[in-house]
LUMMARLUM-228683 format. One record per residue (C-alpha): residue number from 1; x, y, z; residue in one letter. Coordinates in steps of 0.1 Angstrom, whole numbers, plus 5000, padded with zeros to 4 digits. Each point is the difference from the previous one (the first is absolute). Layout:
N
<node n="NUM" east="X" north="Y" up="Z" res="A"/>
...
***
This chain:
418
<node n="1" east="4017" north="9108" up="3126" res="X"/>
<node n="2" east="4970" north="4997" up="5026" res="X"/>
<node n="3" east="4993" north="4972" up="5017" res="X"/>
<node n="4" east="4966" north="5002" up="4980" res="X"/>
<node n="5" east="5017" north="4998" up="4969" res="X"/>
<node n="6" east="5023" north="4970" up="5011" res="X"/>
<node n="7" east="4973" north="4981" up="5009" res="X"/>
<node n="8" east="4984" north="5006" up="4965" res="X"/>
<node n="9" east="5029" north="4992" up="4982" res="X"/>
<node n="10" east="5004" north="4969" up="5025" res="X"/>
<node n="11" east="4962" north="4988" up="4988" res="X"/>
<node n="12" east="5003" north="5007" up="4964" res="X"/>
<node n="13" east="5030" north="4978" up="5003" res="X"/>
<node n="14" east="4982" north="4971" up="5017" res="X"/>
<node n="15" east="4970" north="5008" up="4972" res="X"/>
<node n="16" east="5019" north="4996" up="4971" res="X"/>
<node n="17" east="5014" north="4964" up="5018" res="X"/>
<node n="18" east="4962" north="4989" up="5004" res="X"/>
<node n="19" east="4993" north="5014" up="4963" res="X"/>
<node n="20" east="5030" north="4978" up="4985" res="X"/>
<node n="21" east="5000" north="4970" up="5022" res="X"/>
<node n="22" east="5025" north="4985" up="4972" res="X"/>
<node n="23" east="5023" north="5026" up="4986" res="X"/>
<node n="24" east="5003" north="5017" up="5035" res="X"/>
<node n="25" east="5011" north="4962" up="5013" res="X"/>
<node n="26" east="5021" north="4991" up="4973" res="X"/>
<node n="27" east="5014" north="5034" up="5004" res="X"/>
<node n="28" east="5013" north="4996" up="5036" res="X"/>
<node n="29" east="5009" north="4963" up="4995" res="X"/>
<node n="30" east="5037" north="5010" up="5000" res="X"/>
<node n="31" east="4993" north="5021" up="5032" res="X"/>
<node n="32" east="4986" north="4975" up="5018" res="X"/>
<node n="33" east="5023" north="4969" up="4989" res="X"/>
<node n="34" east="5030" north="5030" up="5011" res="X"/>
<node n="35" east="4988" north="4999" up="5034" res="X"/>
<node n="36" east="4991" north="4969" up="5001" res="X"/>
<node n="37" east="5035" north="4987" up="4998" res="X"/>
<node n="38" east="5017" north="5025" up="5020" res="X"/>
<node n="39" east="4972" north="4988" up="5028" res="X"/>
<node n="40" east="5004" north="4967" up="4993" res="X"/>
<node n="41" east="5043" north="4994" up="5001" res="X"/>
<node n="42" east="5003" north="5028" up="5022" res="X"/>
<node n="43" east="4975" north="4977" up="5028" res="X"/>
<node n="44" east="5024" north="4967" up="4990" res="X"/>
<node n="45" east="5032" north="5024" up="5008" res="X"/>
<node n="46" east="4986" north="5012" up="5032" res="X"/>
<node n="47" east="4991" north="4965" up="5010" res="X"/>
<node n="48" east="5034" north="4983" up="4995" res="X"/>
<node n="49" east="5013" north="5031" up="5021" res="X"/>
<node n="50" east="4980" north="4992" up="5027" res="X"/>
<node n="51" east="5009" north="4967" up="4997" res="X"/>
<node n="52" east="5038" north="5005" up="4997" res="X"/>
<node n="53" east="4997" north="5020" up="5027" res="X"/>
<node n="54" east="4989" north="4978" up="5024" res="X"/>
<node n="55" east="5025" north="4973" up="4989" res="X"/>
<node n="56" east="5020" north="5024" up="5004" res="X"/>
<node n="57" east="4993" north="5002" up="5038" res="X"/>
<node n="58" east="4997" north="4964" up="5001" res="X"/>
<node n="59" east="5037" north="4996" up="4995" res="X"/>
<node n="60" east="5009" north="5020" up="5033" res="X"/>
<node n="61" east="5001" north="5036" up="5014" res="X"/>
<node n="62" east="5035" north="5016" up="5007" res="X"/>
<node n="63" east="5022" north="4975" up="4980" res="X"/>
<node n="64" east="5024" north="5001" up="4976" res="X"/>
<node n="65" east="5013" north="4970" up="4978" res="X"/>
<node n="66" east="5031" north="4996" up="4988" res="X"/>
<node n="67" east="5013" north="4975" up="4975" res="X"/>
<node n="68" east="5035" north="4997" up="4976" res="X"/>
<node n="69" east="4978" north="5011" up="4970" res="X"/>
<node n="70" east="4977" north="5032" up="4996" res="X"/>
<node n="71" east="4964" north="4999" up="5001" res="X"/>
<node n="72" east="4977" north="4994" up="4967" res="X"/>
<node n="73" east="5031" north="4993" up="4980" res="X"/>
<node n="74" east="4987" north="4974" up="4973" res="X"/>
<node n="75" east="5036" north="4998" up="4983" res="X"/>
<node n="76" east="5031" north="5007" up="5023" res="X"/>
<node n="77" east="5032" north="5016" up="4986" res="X"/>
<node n="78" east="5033" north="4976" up="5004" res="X"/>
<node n="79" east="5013" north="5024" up="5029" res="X"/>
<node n="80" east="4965" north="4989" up="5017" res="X"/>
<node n="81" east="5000" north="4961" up="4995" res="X"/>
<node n="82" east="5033" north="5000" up="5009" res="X"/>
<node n="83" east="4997" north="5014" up="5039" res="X"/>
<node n="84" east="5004" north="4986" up="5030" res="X"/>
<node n="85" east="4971" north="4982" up="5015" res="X"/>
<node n="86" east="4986" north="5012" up="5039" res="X"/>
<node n="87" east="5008" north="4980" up="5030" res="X"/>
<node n="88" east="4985" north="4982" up="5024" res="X"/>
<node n="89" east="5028" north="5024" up="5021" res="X"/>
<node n="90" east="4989" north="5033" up="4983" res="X"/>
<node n="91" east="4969" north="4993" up="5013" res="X"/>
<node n="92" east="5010" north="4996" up="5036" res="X"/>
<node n="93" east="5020" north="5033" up="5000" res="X"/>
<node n="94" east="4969" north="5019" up="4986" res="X"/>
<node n="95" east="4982" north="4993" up="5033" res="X"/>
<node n="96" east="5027" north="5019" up="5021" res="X"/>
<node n="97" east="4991" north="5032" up="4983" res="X"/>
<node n="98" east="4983" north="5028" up="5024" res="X"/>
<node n="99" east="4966" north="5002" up="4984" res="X"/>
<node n="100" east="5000" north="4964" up="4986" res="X"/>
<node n="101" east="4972" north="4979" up="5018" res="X"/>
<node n="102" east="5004" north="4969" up="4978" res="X"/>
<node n="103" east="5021" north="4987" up="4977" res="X"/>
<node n="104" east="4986" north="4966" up="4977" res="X"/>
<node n="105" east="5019" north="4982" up="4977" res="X"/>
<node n="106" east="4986" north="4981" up="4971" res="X"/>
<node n="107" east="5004" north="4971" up="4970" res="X"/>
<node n="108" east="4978" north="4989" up="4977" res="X"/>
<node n="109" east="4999" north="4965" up="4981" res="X"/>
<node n="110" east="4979" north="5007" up="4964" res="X"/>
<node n="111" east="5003" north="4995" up="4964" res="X"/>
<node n="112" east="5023" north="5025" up="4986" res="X"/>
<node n="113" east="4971" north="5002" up="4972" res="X"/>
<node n="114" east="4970" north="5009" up="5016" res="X"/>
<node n="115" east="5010" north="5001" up="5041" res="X"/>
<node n="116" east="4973" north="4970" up="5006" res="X"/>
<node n="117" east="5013" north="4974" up="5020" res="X"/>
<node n="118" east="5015" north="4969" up="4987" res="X"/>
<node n="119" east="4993" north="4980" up="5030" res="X"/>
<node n="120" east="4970" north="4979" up="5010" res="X"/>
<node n="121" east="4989" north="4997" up="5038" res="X"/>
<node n="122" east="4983" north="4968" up="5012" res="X"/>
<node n="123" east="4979" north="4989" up="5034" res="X"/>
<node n="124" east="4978" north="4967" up="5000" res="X"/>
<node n="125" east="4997" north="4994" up="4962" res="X"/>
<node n="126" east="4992" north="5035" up="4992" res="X"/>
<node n="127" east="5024" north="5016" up="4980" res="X"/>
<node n="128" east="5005" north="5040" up="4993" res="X"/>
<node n="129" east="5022" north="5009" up="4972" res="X"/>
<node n="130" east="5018" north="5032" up="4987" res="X"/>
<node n="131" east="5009" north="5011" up="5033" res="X"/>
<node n="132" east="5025" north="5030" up="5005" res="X"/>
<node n="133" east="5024" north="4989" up="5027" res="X"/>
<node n="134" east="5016" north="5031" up="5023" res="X"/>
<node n="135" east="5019" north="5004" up="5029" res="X"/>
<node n="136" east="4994" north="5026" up="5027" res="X"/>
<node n="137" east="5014" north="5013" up="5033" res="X"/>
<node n="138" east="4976" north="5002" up="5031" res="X"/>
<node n="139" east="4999" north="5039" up="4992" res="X"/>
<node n="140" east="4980" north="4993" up="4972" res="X"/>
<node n="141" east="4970" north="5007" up="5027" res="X"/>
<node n="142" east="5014" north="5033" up="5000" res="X"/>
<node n="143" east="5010" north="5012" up="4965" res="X"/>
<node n="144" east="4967" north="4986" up="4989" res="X"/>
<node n="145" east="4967" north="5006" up="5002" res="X"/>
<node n="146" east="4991" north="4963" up="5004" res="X"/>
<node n="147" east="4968" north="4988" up="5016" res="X"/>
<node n="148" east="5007" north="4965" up="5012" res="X"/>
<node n="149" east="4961" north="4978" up="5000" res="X"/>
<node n="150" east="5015" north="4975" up="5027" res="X"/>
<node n="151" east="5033" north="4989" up="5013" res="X"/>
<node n="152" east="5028" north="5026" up="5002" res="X"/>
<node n="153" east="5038" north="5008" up="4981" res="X"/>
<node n="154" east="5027" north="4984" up="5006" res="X"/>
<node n="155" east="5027" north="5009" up="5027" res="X"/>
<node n="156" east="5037" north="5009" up="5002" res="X"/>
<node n="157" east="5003" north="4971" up="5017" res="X"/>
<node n="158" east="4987" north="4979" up="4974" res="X"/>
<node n="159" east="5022" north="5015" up="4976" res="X"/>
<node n="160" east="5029" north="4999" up="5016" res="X"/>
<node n="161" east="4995" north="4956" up="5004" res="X"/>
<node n="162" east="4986" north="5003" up="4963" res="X"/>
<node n="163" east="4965" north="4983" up="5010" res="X"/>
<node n="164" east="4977" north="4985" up="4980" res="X"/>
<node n="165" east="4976" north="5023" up="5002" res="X"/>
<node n="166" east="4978" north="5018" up="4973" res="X"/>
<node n="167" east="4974" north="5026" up="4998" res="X"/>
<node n="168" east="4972" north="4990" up="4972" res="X"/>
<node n="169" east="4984" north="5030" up="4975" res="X"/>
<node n="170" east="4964" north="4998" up="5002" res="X"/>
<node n="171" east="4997" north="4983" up="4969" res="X"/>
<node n="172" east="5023" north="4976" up="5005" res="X"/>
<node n="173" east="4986" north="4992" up="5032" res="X"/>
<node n="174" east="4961" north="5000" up="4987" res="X"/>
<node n="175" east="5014" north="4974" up="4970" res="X"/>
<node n="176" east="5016" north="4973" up="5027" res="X"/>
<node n="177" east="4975" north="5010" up="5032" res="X"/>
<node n="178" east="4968" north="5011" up="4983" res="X"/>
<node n="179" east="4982" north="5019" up="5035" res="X"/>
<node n="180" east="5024" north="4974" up="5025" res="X"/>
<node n="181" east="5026" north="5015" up="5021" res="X"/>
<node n="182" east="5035" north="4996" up="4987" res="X"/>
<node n="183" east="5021" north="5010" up="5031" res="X"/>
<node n="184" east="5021" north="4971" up="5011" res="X"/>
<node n="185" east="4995" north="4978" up="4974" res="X"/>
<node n="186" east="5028" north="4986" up="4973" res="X"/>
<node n="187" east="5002" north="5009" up="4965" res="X"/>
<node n="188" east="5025" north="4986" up="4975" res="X"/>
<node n="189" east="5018" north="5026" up="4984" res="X"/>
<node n="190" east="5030" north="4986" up="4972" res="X"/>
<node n="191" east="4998" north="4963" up="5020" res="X"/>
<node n="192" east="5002" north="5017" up="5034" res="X"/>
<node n="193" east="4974" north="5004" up="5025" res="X"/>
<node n="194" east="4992" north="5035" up="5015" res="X"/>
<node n="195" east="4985" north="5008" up="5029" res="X"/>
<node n="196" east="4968" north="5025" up="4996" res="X"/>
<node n="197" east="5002" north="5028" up="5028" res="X"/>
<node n="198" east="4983" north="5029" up="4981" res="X"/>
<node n="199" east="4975" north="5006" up="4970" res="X"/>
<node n="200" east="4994" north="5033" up="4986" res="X"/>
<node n="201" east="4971" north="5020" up="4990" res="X"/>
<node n="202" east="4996" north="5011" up="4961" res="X"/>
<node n="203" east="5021" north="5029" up="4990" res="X"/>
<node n="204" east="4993" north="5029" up="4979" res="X"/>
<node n="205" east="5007" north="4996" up="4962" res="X"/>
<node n="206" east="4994" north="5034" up="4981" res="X"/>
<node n="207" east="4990" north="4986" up="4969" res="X"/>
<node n="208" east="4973" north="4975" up="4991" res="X"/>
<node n="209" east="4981" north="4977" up="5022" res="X"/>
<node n="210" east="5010" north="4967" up="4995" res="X"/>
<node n="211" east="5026" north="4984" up="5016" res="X"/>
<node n="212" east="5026" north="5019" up="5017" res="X"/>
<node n="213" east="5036" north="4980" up="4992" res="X"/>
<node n="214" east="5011" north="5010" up="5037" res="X"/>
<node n="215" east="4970" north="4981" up="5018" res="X"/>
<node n="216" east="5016" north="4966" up="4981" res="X"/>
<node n="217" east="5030" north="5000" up="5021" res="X"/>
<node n="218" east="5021" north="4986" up="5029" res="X"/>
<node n="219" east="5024" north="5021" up="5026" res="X"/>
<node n="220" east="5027" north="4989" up="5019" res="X"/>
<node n="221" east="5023" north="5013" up="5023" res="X"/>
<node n="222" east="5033" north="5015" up="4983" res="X"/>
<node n="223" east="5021" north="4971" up="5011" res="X"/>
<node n="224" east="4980" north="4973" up="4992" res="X"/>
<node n="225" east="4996" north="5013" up="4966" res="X"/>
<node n="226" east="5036" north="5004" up="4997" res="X"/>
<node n="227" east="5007" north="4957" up="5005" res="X"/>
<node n="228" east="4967" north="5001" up="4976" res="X"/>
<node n="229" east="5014" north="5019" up="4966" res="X"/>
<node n="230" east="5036" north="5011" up="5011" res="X"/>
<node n="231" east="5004" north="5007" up="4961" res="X"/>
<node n="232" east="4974" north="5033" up="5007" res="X"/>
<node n="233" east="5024" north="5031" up="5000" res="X"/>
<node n="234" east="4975" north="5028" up="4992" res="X"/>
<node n="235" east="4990" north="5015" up="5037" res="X"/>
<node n="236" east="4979" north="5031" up="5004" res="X"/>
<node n="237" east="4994" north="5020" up="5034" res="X"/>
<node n="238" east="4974" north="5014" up="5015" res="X"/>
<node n="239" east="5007" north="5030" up="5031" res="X"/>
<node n="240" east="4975" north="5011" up="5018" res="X"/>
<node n="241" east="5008" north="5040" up="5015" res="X"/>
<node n="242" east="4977" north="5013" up="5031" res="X"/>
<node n="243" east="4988" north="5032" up="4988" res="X"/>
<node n="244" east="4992" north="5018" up="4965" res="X"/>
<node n="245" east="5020" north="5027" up="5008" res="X"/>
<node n="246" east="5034" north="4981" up="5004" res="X"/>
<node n="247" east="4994" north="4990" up="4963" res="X"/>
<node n="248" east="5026" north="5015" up="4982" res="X"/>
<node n="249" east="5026" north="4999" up="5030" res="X"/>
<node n="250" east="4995" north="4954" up="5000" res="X"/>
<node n="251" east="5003" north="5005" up="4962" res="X"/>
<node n="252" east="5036" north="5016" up="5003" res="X"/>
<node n="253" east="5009" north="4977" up="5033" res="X"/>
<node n="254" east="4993" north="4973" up="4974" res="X"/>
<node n="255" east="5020" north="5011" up="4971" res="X"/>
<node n="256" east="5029" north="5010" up="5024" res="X"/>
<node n="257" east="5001" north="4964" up="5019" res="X"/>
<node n="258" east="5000" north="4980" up="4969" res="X"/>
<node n="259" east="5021" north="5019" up="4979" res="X"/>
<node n="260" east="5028" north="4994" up="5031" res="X"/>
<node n="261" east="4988" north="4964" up="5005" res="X"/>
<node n="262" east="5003" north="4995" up="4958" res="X"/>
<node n="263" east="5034" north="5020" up="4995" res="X"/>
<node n="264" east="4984" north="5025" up="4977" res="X"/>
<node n="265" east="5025" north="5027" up="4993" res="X"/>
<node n="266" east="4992" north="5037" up="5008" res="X"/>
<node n="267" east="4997" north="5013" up="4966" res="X"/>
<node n="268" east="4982" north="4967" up="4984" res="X"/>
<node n="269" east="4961" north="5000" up="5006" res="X"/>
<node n="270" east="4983" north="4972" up="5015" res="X"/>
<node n="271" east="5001" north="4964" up="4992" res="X"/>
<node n="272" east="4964" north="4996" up="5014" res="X"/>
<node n="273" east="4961" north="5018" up="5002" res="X"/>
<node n="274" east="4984" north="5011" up="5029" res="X"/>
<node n="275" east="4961" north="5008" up="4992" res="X"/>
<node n="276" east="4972" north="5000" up="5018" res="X"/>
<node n="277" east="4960" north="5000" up="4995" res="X"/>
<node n="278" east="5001" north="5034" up="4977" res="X"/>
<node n="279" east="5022" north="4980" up="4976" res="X"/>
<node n="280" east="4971" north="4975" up="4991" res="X"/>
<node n="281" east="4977" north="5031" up="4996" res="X"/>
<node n="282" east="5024" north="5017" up="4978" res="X"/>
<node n="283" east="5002" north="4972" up="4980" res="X"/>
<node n="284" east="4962" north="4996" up="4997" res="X"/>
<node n="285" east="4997" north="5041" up="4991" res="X"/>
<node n="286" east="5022" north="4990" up="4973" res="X"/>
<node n="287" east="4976" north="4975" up="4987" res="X"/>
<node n="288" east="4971" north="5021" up="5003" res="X"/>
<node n="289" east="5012" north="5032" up="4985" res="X"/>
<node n="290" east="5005" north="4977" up="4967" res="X"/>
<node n="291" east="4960" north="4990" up="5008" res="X"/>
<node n="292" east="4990" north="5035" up="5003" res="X"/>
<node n="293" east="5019" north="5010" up="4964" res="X"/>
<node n="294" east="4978" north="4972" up="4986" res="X"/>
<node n="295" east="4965" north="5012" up="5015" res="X"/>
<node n="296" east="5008" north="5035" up="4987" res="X"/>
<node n="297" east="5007" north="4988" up="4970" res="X"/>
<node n="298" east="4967" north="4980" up="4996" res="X"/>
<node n="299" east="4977" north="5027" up="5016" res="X"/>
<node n="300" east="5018" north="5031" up="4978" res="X"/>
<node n="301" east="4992" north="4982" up="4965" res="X"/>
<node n="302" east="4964" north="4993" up="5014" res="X"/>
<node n="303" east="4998" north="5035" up="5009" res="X"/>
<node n="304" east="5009" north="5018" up="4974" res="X"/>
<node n="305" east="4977" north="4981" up="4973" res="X"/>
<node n="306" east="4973" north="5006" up="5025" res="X"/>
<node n="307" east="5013" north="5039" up="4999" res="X"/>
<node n="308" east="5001" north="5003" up="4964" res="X"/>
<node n="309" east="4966" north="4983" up="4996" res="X"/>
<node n="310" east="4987" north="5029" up="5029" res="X"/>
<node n="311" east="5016" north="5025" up="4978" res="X"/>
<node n="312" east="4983" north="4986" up="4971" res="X"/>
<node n="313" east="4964" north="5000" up="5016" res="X"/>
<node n="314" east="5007" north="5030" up="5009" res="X"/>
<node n="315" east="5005" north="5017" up="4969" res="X"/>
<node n="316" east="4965" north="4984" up="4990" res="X"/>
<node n="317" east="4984" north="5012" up="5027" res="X"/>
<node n="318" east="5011" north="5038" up="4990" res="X"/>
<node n="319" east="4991" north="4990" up="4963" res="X"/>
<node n="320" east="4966" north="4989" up="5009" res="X"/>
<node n="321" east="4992" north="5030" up="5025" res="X"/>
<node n="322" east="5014" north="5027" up="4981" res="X"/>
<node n="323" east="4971" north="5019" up="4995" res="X"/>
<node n="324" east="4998" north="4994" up="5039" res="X"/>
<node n="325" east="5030" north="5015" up="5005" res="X"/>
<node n="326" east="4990" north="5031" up="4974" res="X"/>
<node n="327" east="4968" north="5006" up="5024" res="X"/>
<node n="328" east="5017" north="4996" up="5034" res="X"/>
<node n="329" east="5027" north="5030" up="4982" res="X"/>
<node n="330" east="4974" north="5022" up="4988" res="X"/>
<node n="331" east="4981" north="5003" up="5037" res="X"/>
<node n="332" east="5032" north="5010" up="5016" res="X"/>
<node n="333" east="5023" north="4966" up="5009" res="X"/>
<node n="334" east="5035" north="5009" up="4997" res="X"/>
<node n="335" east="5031" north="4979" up="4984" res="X"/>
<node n="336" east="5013" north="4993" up="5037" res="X"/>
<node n="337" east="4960" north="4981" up="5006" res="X"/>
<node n="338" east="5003" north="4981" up="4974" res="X"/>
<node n="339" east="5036" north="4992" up="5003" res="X"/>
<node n="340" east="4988" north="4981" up="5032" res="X"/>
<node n="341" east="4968" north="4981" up="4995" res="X"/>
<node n="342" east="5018" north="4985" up="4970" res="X"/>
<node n="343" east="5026" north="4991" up="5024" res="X"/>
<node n="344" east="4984" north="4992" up="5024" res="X"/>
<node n="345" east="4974" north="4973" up="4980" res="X"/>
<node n="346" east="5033" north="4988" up="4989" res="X"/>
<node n="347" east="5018" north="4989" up="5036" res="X"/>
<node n="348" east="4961" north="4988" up="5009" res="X"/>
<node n="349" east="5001" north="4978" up="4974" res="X"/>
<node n="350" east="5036" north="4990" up="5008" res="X"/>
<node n="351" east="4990" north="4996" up="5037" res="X"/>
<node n="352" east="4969" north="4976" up="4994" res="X"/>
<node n="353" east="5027" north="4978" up="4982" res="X"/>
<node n="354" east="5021" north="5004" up="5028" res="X"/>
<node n="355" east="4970" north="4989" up="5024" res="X"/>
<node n="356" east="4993" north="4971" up="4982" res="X"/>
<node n="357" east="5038" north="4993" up="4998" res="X"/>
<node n="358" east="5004" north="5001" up="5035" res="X"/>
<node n="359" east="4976" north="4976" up="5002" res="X"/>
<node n="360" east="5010" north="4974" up="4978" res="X"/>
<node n="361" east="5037" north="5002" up="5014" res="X"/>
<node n="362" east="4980" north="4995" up="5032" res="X"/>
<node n="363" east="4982" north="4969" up="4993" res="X"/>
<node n="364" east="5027" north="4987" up="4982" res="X"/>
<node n="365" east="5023" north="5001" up="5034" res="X"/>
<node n="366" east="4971" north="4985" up="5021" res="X"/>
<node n="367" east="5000" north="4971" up="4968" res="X"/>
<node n="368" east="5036" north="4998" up="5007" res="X"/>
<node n="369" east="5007" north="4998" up="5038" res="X"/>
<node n="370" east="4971" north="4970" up="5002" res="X"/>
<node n="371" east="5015" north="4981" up="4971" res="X"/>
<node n="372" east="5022" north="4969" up="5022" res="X"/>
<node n="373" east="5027" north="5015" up="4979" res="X"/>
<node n="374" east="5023" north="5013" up="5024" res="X"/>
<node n="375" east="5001" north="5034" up="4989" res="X"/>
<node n="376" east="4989" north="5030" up="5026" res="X"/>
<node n="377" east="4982" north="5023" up="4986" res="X"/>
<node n="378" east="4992" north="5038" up="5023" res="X"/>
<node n="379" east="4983" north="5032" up="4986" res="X"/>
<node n="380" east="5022" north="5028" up="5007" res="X"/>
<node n="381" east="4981" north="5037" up="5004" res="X"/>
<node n="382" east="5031" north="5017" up="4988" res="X"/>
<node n="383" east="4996" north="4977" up="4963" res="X"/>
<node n="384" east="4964" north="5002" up="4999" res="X"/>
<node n="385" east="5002" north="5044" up="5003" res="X"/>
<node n="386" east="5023" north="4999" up="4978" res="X"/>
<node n="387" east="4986" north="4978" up="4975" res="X"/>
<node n="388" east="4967" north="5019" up="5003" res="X"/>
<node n="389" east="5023" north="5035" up="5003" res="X"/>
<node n="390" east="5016" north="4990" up="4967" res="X"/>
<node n="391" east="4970" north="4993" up="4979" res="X"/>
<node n="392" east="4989" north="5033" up="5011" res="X"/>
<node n="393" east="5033" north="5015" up="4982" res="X"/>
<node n="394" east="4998" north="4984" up="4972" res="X"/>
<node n="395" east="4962" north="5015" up="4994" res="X"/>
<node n="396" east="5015" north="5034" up="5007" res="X"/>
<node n="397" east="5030" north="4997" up="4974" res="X"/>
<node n="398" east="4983" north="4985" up="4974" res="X"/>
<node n="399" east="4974" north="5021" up="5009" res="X"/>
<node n="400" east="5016" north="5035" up="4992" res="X"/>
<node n="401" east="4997" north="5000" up="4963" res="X"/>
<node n="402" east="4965" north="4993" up="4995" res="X"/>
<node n="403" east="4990" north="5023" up="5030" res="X"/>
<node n="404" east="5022" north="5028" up="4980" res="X"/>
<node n="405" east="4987" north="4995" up="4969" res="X"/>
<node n="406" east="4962" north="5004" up="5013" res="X"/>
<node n="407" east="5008" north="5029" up="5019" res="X"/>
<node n="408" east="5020" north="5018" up="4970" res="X"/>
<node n="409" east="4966" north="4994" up="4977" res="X"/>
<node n="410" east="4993" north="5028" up="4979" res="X"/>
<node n="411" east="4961" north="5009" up="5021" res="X"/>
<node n="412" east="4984" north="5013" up="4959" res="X"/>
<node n="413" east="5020" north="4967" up="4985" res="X"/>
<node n="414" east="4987" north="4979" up="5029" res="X"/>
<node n="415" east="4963" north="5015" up="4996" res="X"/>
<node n="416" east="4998" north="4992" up="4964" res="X"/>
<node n="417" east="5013" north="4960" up="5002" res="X"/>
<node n="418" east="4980" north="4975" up="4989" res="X"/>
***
């Protein structure tokens, strides 16, 4: 077909849009509410992987955790409750490994319901309460990316002598301190007093953007925690390798130290999980494929009512110009010319749903990322061309069948229609 021709067949599209204002709307209605929600979820998906990815990075780069119980396990078999918890000692051997930089390990004091804090944190009649309580080596500098907004964290030696010393969340700290400096002054944590020596600044949360539950909480060094909540036996560990490319070698070292330190016989696997960053992404890609499934879903029923109703149009738009079609025949067009204006009015129409779809999706992400909701919200270019690509299929499927039934028109029966 000439480029002549196309751009006919491109105008008598748009012509027969501006002639029926309200069938030719009504008829791409499904097209456009199609695109609009693949736009639309797909911008929400892309948002919350931006922002997973950067609390991702948040929690540190080069680290593995390990704990008695795999990660994103909501209900643990009996063989998994029943492990052996980490050490304080486990953690300690970690740190002799070649590659290993750091090794931190952790508790936590929470509500077994929702992990908030049970505790409340007091200084000068100000009280702060739901605070999560955890313990920390001084390598928690290390293993995490922590950006400390005055003071410091605690030291080995203050460990060791199990000072009363705390680090205060940013929330916590804003709550007791408003805009004052903390560092060196007494809070009372459980009817003891606590030294302040560090406050932090407010961490990444990927979801939402209230309050992050880990900027209402109080850190103290491992042994002071331990004469704290002795009754706390769940410890995690963080390690901390020098260089991406030793990632898989500190992953075995790992495995091979504490399966010797925890008796684990050759043939038995381990008692323990080692994962790292790409675990948490995993995890998240797990989520999102189920999102994805859902969008499709939503956009393919939109699109294909908006298909059949193109179809539809279509075939009154070959009723209404047969006698067109007859003329066109008798001064020489040939099946293969009109084959492909019908098609191509058909994926024109298609496309100005998809334009307008596009745009919609488009407006409703701007709508979304300003609401103080908490939810990101970023256009992808890959969802938009292939929201605005798929609309354009959809005109050429459904547009076939009336584009083959104009062009097989009988020219003499086509002449004589009235």
């Amino acid at each position: 077909m000439a480029q002549g021709q196309a751009r006919e067949s491109v105008k008598m599209a748009l012509d027969t849009l501006r002639t029926n204002k309200l069938r030719s709307g009504l008829t791409i209605l499904g097209i456009v509410i199609g695109v609009t929600s693949v736009i639309a979820i797909s911008s929400v998906i892309n948002g919350l992987n931006n922002r997973v990815g950067e609390f991702v990075s948040s929690l540190g780069s080069n680290v593995f955790w390990v704990f008695h119980l795999p990660f994103g396990v909501f209900k643990p078999t009996t063989e998994q409750l029943t492990r052996k918890k980490l050490t304080y000692d486990d953690a300690m051997a970690l740190r002799t490994l070649p590659h290993v930089v750091a090794a931190d390990s952790g508790k936590r004091y929470a509500k077994l319901g929702f992990r908030v804090g049970d505790v409340s944190v007091k200084y000068n009649g100000k009280k702060v309460a739901g605070a999560i309580l955890e313990s920390h080596t001084s390598q928690i500098a290390l293993t995490r990316d922590l950006i400390l907004q005055e003071g410091r964290i605690f030291t080995d030696e203050e460990d060791k002598r199990h000072a009363k010393v705390v680090v205060l969340a940013h929330d916590t700290w804003e709550s007791l301190f408003g805009n004052e400096p903390a560092v060196g002054k007494e809070v009372n944590v459980e009817t003891s007093l606590y030294t302040v020596i560090g406050v932090l600044e407010k961490q990444k949360q990927p979801f939402g953007s209230g309050k992050n539950p880990n900027d209402n909480a109080v850190l103290f060094p491992f042994g002071t925690f331990e004469n704290l909540h002795p009754e706390v036996k769940d410890l995690f560990i963080a390690v901390k390798y020098d260089d991406p490319a030793n990632k898989a070698l500190v992953e075995e070292e790992i495995r091979e130290m504490l399966r010797v330190r925890r008796k684990v016989k050759v043939q038995a696997p381990d008692n323990f999980e080692v994962f790292g960053p790409d675990s948490l992404s995993r995890l998240w890609d797990q989520v999102t494929w189920g999102l994805r499934l859902f969008m499709l879903a939503v956009s393919s029923v939109g699109l294909m009512v908006g298909g059949v109703g193109v179809m539809n149009i279509m075939l009154v738009s070959v009723t209404e110009r047969t006698r067109e079609i007859g003329i066109r025949k008798a001064l020489g067009a040939t099946k293969r010319t009109i084959l492909t204006q019908f098609t191509t009015e058909a994926v024109t129409l298609c496309a100005v749903g998809g334009i307008f779809g596009v745009s919609v999706g488009a407006i409703i992400t701007w709508i979304v990322y300003l609401l103080p909701i908490g939810l990101p919200a970023s256009l992808s270019t890959f969802w938009v061309l292939f929201g605005f690509g798929i609309a354009c299929t959809i005109g050429l499927l459904f547009g076939i069948y009336p584009a083959w039934k104009a062009a097989n028109l009988d020219p003499i029966e086509a002449l004589r229609y009235e």
